[in-house]
Every structure is written in structure tokens, then in C-alpha cells.
Backbone as a ProteinNet text record, in pm:
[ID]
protein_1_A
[PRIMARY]
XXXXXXXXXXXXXXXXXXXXXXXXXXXXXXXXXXXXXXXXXXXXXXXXXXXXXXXXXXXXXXXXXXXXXXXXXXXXXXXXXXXXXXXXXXXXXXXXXXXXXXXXXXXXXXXXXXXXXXXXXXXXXXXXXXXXXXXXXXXXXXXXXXXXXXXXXXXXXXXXXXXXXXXXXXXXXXXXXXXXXXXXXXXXXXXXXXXXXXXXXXXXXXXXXXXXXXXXXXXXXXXXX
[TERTIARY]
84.4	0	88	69.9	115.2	61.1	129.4	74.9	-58.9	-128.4	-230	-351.2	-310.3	-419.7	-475.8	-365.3	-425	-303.4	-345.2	-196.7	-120.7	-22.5	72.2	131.8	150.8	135.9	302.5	389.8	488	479.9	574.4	547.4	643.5	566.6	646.4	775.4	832.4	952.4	1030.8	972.9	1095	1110.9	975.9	988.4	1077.4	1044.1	1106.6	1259.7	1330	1512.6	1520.5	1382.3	1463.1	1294.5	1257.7	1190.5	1168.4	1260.9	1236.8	1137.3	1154.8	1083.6	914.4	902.1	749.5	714.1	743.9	716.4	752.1	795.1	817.2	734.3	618.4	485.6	409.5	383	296.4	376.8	463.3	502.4	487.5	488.1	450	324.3	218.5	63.8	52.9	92.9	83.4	210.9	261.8	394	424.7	375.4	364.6	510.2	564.3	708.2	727.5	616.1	619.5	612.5	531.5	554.8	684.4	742.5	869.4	967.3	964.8	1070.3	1122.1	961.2	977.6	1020.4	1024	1053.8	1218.9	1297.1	1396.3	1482.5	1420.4	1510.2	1492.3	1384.9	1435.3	1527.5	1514.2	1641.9	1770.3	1789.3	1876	1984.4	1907.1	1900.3	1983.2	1908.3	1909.3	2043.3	2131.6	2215.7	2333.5	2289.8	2347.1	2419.8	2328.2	2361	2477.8	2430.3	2514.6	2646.7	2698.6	2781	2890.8	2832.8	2844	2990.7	3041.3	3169.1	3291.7	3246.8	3326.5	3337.1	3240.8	3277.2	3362.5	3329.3	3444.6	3597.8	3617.8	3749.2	3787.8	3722.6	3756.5	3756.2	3719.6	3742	3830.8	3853.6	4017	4094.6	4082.5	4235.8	4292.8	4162.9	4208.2	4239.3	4274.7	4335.4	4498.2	4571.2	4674.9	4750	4858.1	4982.5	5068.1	5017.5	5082.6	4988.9	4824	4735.8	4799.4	4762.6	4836.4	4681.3	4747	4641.3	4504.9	4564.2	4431.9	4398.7	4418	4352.9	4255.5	4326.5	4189.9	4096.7	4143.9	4021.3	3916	3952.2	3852.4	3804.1	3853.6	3747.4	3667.2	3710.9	3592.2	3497.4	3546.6	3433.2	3318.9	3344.5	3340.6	3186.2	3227.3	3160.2	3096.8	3139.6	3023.5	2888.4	2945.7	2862.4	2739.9	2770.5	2698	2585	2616.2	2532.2	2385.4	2335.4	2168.1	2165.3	2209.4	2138.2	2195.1	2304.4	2317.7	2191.9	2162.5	2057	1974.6	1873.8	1741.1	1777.9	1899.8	1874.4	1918.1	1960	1954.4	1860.1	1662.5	1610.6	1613	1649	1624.4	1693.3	1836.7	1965.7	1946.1	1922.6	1857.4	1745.9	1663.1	1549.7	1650.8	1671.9	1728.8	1782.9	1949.8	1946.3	1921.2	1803	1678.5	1644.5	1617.9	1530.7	1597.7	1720.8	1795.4	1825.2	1895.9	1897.3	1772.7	1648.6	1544.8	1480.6	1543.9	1550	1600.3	1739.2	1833.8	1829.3	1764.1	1711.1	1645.3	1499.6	1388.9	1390.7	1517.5	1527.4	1598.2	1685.3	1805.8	1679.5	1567.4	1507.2	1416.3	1374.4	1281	1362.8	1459.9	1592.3	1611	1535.3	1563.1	1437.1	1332.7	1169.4	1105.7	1093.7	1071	917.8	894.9	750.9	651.5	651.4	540.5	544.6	443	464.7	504.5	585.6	667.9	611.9	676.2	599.9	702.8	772.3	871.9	850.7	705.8	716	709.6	706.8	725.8	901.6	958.8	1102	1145.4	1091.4	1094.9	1036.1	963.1	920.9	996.9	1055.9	1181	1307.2	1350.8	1460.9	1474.7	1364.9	1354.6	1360.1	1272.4	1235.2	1385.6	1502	1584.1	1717.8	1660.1	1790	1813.9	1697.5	1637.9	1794.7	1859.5	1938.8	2103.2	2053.5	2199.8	2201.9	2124.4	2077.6	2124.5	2113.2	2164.6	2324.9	2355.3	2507.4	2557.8	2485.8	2507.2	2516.7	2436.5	2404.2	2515.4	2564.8	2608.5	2811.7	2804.2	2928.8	2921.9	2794.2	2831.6	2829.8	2804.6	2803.1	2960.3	3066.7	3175.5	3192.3	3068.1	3036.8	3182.8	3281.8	3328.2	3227.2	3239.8	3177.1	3235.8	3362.4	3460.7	3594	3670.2	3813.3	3867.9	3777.7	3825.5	3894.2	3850.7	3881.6	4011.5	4051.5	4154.2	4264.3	4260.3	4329.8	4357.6	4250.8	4219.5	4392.1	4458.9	4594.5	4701.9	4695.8	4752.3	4717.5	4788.8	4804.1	4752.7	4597.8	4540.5	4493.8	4464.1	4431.7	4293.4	4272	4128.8	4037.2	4019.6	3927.2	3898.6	4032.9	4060	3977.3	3989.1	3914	3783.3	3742.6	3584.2	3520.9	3615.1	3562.8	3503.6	3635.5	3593.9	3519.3	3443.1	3373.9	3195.6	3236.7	3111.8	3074.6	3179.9	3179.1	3194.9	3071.8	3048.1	2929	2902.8	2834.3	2655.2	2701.8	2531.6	2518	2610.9	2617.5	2552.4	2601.9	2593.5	2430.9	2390.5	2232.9	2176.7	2213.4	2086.6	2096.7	2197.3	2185.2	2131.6	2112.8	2054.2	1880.3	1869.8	1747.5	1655.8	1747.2	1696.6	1689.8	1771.5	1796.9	1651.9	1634.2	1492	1317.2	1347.8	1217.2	1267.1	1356.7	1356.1	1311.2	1326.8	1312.9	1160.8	1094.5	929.9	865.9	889	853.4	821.2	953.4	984.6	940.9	975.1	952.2	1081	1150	1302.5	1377	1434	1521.2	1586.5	1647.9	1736.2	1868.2	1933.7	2043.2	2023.5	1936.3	1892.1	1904.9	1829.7	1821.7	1902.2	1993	2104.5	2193	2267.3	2319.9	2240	2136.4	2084.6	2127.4	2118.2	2130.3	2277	2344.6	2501.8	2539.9	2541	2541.1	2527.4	2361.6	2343.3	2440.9	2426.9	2502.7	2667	2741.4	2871.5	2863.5	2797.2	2755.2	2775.7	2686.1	2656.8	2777.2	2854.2	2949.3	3042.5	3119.2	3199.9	3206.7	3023.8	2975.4	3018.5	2992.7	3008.2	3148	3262.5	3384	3427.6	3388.8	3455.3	3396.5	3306.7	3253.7	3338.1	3378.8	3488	3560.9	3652.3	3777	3788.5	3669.3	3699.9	3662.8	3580.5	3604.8	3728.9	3790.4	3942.9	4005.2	3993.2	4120.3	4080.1	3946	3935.2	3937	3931.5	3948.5	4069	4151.2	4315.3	4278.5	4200.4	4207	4332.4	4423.8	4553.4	4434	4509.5	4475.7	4573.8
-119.5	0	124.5	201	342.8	408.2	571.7	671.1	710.7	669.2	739.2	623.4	485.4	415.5	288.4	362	265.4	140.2	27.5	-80	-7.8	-42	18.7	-141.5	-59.5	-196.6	-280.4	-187.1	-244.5	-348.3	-469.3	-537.3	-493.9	-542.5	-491.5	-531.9	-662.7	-700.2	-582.6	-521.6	-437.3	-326.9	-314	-164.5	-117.9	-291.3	-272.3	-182.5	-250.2	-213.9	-49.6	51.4	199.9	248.2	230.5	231.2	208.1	123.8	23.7	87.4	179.9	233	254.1	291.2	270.3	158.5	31.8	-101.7	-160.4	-136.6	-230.4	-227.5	-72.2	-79.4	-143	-186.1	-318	-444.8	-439.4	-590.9	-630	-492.3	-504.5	-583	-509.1	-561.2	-683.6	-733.9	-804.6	-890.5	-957.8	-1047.4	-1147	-1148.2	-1188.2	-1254.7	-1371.8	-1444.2	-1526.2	-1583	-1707.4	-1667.7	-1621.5	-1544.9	-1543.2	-1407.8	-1312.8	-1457.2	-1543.9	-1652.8	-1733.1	-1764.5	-1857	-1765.9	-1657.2	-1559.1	-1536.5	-1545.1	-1528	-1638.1	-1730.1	-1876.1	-1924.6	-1880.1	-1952.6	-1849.5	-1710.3	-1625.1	-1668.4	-1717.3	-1785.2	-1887.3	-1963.2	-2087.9	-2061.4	-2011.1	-1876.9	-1857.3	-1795.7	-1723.8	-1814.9	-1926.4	-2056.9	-2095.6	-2146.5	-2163.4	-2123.6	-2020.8	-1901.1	-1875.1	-1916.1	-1939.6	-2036.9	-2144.5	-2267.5	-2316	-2271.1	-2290.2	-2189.2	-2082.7	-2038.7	-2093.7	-2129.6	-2230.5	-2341.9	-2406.9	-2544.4	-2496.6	-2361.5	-2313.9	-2279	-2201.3	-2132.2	-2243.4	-2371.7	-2491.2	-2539.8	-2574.3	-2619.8	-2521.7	-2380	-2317.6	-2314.4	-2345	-2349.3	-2495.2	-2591.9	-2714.8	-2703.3	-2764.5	-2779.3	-2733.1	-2714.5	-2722.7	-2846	-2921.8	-3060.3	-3165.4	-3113.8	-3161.9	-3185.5	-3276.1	-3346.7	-3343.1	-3284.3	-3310.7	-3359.7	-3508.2	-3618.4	-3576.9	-3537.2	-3505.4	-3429.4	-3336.2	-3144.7	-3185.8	-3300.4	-3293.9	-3431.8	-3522.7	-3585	-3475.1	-3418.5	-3282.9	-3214.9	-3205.9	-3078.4	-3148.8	-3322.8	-3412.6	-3419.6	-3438.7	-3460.5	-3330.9	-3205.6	-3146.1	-3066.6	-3102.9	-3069.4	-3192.2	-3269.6	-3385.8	-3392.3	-3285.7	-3219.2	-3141.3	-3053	-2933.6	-2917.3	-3048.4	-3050.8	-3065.9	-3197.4	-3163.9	-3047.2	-2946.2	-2869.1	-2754.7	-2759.4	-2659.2	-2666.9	-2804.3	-2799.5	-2845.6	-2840.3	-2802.4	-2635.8	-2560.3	-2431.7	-2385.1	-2408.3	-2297.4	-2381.2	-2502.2	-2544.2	-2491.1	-2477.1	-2389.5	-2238.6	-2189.7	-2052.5	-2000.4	-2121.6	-2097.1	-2082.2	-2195.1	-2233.2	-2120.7	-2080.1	-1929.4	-1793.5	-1759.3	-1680.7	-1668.8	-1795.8	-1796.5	-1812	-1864.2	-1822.9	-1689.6	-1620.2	-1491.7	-1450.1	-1429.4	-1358.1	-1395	-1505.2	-1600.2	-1500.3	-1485.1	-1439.4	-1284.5	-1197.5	-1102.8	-1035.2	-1137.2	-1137.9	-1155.3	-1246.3	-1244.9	-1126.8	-1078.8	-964.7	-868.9	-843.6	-728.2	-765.7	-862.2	-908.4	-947.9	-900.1	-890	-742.4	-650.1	-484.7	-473.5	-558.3	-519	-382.6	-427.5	-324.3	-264.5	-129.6	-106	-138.5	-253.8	-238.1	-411.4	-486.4	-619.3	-635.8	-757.7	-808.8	-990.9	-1014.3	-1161.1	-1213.6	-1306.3	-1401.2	-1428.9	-1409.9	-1370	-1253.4	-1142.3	-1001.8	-993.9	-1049.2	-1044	-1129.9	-1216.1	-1318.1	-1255.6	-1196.4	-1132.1	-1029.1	-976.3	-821.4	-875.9	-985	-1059.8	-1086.5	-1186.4	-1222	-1083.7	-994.4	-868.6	-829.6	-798.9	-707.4	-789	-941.9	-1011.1	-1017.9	-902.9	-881.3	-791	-738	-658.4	-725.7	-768.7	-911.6	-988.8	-1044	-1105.9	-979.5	-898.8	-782.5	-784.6	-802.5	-759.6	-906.3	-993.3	-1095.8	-1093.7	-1059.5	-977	-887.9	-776	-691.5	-806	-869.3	-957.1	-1040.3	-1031.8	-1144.2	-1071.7	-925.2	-847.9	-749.9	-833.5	-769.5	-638	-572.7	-473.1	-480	-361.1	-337	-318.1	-378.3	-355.5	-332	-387.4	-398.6	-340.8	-404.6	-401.9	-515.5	-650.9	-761.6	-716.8	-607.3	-583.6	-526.6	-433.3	-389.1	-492.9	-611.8	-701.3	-864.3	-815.6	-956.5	-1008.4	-940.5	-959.1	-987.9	-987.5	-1008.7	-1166.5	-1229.2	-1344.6	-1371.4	-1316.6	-1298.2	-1390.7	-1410.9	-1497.4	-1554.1	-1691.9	-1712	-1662.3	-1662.2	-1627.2	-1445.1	-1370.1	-1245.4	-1213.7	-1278.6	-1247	-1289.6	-1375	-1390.2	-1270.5	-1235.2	-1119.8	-994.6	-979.3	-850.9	-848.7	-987.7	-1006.6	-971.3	-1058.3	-957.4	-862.3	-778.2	-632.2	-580.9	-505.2	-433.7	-337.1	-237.1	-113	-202.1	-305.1	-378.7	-423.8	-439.6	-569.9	-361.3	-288.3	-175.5	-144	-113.5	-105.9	-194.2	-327.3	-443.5	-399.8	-355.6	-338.2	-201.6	-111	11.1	-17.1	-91.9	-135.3	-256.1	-333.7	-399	-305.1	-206.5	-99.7	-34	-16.9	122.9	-11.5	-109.6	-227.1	-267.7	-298.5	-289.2	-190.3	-94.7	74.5	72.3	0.7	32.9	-94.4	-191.2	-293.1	-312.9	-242.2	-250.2	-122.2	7.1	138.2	189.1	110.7	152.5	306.2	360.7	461.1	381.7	468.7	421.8	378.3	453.7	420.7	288.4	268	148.5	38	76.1	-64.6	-99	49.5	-0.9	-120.7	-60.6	-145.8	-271.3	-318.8	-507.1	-468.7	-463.8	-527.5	-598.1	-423.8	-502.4	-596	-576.1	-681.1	-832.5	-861.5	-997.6	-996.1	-904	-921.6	-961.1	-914.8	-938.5	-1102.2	-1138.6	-1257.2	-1355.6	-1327.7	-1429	-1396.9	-1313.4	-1298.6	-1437.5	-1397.8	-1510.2	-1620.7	-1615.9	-1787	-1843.4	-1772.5	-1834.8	-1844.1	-1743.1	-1718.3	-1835.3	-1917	-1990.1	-2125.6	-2119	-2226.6	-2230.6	-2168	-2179	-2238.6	-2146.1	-2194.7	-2363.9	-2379.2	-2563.5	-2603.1	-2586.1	-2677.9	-2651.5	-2562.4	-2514.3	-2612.1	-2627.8	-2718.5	-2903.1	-2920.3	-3053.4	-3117.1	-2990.4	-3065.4	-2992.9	-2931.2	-2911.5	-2728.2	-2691.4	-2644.5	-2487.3	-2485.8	-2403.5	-2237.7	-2173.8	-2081.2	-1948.7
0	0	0	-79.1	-55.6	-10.1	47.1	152.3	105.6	-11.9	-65.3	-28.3	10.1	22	-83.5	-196	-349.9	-362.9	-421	-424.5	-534.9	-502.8	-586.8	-673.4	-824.2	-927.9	-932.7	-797	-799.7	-640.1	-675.2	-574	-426	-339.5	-218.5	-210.8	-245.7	-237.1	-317.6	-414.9	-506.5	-430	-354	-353.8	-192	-112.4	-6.1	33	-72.3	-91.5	-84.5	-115.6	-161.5	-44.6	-8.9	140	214.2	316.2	396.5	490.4	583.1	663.5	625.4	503.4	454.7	463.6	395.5	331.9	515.8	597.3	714	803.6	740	836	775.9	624.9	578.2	631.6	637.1	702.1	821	922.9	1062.5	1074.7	966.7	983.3	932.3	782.6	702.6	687.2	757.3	781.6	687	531.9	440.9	365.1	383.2	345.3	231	237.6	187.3	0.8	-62.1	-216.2	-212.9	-155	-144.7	-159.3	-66.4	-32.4	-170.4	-209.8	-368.1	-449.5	-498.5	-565.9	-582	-466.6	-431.4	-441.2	-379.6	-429.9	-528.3	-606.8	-764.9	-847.8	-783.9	-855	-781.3	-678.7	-619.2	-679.2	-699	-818.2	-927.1	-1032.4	-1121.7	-1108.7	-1019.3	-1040.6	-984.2	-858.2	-831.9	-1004.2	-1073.1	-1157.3	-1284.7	-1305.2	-1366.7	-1373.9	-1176.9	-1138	-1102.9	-1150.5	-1067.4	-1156.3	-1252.5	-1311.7	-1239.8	-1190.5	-1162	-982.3	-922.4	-793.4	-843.8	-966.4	-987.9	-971.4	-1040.2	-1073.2	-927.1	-844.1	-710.9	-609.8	-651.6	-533	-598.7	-702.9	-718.7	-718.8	-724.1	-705.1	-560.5	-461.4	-367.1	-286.9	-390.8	-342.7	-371.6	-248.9	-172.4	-363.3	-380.9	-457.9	-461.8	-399.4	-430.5	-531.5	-515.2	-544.2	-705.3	-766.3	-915.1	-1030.1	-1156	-1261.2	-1252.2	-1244.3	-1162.1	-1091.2	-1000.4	-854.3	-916.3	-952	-947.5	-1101.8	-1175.3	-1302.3	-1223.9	-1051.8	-1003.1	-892.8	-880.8	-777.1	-849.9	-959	-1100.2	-1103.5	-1184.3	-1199.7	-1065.7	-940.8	-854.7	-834.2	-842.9	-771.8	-940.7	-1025.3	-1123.7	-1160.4	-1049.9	-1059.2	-928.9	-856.6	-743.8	-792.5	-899.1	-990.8	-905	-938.2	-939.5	-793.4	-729	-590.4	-536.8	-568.9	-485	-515.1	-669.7	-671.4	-614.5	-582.5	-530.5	-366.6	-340.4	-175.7	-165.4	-220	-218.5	-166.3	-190.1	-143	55.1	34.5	185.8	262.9	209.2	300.4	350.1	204.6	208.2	331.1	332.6	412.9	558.9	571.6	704.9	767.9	715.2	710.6	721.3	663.6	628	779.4	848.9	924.7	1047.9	1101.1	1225.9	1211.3	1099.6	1101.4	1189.2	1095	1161.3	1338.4	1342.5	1480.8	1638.3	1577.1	1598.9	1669.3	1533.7	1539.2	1630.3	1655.3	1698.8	1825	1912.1	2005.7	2082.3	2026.4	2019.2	2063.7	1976	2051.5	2127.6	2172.3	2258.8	2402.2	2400.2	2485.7	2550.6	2443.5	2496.3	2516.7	2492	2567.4	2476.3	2367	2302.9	2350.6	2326.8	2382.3	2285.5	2192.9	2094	2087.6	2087.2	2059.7	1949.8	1948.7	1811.3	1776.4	1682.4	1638.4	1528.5	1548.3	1474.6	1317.8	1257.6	1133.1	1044.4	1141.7	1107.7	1098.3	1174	1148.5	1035.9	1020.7	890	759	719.6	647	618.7	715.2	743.4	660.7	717.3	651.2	525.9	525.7	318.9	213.9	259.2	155.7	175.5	286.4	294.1	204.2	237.9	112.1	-34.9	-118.8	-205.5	-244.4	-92.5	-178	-192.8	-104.6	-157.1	-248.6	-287.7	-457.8	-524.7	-521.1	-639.8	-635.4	-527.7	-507.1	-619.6	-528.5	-635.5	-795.1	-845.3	-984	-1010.7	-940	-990.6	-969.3	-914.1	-909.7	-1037.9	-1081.4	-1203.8	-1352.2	-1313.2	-1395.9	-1382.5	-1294.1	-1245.4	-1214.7	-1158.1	-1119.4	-971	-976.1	-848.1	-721.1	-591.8	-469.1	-366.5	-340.2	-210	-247.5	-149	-156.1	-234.8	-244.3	-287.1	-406.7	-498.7	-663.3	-641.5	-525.8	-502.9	-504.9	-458.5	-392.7	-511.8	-558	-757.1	-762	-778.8	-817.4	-666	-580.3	-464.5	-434.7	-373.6	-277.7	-163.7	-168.5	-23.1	21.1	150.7	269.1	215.8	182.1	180.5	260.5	368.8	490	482.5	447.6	384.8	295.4	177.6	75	56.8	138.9	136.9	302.8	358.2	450.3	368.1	238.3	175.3	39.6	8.3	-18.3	39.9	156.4	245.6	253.7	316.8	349.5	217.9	174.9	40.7	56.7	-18.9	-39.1	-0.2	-55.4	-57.2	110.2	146.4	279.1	377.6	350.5	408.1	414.2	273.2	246.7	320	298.4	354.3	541.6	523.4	727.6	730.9	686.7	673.8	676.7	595	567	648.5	691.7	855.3	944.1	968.2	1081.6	1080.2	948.9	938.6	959.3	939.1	972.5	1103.5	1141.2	1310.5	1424.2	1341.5	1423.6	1421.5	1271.7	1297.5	1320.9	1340.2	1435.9	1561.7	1608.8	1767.7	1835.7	1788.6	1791.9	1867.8	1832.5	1888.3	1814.9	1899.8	1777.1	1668.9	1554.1	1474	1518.1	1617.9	1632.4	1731.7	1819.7	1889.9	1812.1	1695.1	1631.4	1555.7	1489.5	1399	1501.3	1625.3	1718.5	1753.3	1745.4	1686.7	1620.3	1482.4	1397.6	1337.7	1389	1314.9	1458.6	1551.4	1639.6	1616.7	1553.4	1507.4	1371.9	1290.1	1169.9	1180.2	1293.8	1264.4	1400.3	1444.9	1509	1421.3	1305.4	1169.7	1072.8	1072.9	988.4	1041.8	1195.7	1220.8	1235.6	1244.6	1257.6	1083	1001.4	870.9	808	892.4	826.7	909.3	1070.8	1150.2	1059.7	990.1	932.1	818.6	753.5	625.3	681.1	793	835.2	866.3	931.4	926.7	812.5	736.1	586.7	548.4	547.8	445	494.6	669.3	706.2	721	728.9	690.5	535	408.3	299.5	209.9	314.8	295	191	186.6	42.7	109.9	5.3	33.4	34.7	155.9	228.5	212.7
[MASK]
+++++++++++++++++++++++++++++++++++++++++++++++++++++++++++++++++++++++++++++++++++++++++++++++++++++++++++++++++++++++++++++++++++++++++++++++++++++++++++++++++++++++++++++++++++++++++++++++++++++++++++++++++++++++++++++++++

């Protein structure tokens, strides 16, 4: 709904990304996920896809230097032979994800007692629409659009764990927390700066949980670091 009362012929998921603060008082009322979710994971997919040669190349470059011919053309085989089930467990992971995030979240402010009742699929609903803008970042990476420092660094010898940090941290990773910040603030009725602090809070929570999760795959399947 727009300020005027009439639907507007654009959908809320689009319009969420460049108003959050408007669009997070229809979500307050209307906690609506499930569309938005399918929508997203089949562009997910979509772009899973798209990509999925340049994951073959970036998991063997990062196997050991001792690793031999054979070896890295039975790891290619290996995990281009993955393709499909990895696609159609994508939207399950995604979900999973999706949804401790908003988990996560939800508790974080139900922790500061916000003065307005809150409800676990209003934060779920908050979440999915705001990952609308990470799928883009995605997009604009496959469109080799610069975002980070990583582009700075393309040609350097950097730290795996390094270079998927500054991968993260990008102009988009900034927006999407801007934009949780401004649907947290009208959820809860917290200030902005209240809620910016959740948010990057849970956000850099989930950062190390996922960079500590690299770090043990790197070192249980050797891949050079």
C-alpha cells in the first residue's frame, strides 16, 4: 500500500530495498514471506547456476599445490557432478538461514523489551524482503560490477578467509543493514540508532559464525589458504 491508500502496481519485495521504513509498516501488519521466499530462491538458483563454473574453478584453485592433474580434473568431476542436488537443496539452506537470522534477530530485541509487541514472522518477512538486496550484489558480481576491496586485492596473494571477509563487506552488505535498521526501528519502535546497534550486532555474530565455518572446511578438505 502506498501513503495514498491505493496498491501500488509495484510489488512490495521491489519496492522494499529503496523504502524500507514505509514497506516495514505493511510488514509489521501483514507479515507476508512465503511469495517473497519462492521468488527469491528460484532467482537464487538462477544465479546458483550461472555461477556454478566459476565455484568449480575457485574450489580447485584453492586445493593444496601438491594436489596433481588427476587429482583437481577428479574434484571438477566430482563437484560438477553435485550441480543438481546442490541446486534444489539451495532454497532449503537458504530458508534455514533466512530464518535463524530472523530467529536471531527477533530475540536480540525481545531482549531490549521493546515497547510495541513483536511476532517471529514479522522479522521473517523483514529478513527475506531485505535479502532482495543481496541477490543484487550478487548480480552486480556477475556483472563484475566493483563492490569492495576484494577488486583492489584480484591480483595479490590474499588470505582465503581475507578475501571472502571482503567479499562480504560491500556497499550492498551496508544497504541491507541500513534497511533492517529502518524495519527494526518500525517494528519494535526503537530509535534508529537502537536498532542499527541489533542489527550489526546480530550481523557481525553471523558474519563469524560463517567465516569460523569456512575456516573448518578449508582445514578438513586441505584447500591451500
Amino acid at each position: 500500500m502506498t501513503n495514498s491508500g491505493h496498491a501500488s502496481p509495484v510489488p512490495l519485495l521491489v519496492r522494499f530495498p529503496f523504502r524500507p521504513s514505509v514497506e516495514s509498516g505493511v510488514l509489521k501488519k501483514r507479515p507476508r514471506w512465503f511469495l517473497p521466499f519462492l521468488i527469491l530462491s528460484v532467482a537464487c538458483v538462477v544465479l546458483f547456476a550461472l555461477r556454478y563454473q566459476e565455484t568449480v574453478r575457485t574450489t580447485i584453485d584453492h586445493l593444496p599445490q601438491s594436489a596433481g592433474t588427476e587429482e583437481r580434473r577428479h574434484v571438477a568431476d566430482v563437484v560438477n557432478g553435485e550441480r543438481l542436488l546442490r541446486s534444489l537443496f539451495l532454497p532449503v539452506r537458504l530458508f534455514t538461514g533466512w530464518a535463524l537470522f530472523a530467529l536471531v534477530l527477533f530475540l536480540s530485541c525481545t531482549a531490549f523489551r521493546p515497547p510495541e509487541g513483536i511476532r517471529f514472522t514479522q522479522f521473517l518477512a523483514l529478513e527475506i524482503h531485505a535479502e532482495l538486496i543481496l541477490l543484487l550484489s550478487s548480480v552486480a558480481a556477475i556483472l563484475r560490477l566493483p563492490q569492495s576491496g576484494e577488486a583492489w586485492l584480484s591480483s595479490q596473494p590474499t588470505d582465503f578467509l581475507l578475501r571472502s571477509l571482503l567479499t562480504t563487506i560491500n556497499l550492498f552488505t551496508l544497504w541491507y543493514i541500513l534497511a533492517l535498521t529502518a524495519g527494526v526501528s518500525v517494528l519494535c519502535g526503537f530509535s534508529k540508532r537502537k536498532a542499527f546497534l541489533i542489527v550489526a550486532g546480530v550481523w557481525v555474530i553471523s558474519l563469524c559464525l560463517n567465516l569460523g565455518v569456512l575456516n573448518q572446511l578449508s582445514q578438513v578438505f586441505h584447500f591451500a589458504l
